[in-house]
N, C-alpha and C positions, 0 to 999 in steps of 0.2 A: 504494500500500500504506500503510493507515494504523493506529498501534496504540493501543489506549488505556492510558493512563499508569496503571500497578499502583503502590498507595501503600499500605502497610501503614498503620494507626489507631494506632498508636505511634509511630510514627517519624517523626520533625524534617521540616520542610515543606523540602521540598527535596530531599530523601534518599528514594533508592531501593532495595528489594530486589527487585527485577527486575531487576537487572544479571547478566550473566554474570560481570563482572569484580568480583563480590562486593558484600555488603550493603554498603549504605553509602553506594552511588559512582553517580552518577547518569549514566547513557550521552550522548554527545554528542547532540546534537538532530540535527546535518542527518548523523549516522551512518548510513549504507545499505551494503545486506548486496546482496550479487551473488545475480542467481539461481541461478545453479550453490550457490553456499553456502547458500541458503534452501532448495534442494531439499535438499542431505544434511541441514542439520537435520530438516529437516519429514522426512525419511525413518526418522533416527534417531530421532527423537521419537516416530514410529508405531511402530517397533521397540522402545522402551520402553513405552511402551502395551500394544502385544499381550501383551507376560511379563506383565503387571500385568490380563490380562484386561478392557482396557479399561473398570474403574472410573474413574468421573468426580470430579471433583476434584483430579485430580494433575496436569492440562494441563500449567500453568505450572512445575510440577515438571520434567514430563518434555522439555519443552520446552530448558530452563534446562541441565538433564544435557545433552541433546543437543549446545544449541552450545560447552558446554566438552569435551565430546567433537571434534567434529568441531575446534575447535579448536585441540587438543592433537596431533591429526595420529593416523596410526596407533600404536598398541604396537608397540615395540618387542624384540622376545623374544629377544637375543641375549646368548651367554654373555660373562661379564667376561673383557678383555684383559688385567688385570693380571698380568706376570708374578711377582708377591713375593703373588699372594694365594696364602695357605695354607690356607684357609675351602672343604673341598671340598662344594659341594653338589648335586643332581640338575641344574643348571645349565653346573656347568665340571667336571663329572666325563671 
């Protein structure tokens, strides 16, 4: 698997925006991604694509969303444990 290196025309020779772990930061070189984790990206990645009606030019976009998604793990949707919150909302009602 090989990728070619995305290099914005502004930005300092060295420095990436193609990082998932933000502009700026350039990914390690011999970094490799499991295929079980290259499938949920490429999975989620085609699942942002479809809402977006598969216009082209947001690859890299939807790509990018994907692996900080699947990175982030699932959402979590559970209500606050605090017992001292007093803030009642459709959450800890």
């Amino acid at each position: 698997m090989s990728f070619e290196k995305v290099q914005r025309p502004d930005a300092p020779e060295g420095r990436s925006d193609a990082s998932a772990s933000g502009p700026g930061v350039t990914p390690k070189h011999n970094a490799e991604i499991s295929p079980e984790r290259y499938s949920q990206i490429a999975a989620r990645a085609y699942e942002l694509a479809s809402r977006r009606g598969f216009d082209s030019g947001h690859e890299l976009e939807d790509w990018l969303q994907a692996e900080r998604e699947v990175e982030a793990g699932p959402a979590r949707n559970t209500a606050p444990d605090n017992p001292f919150d007093t803030v009642t909302t459709r959450s800890n009602e």
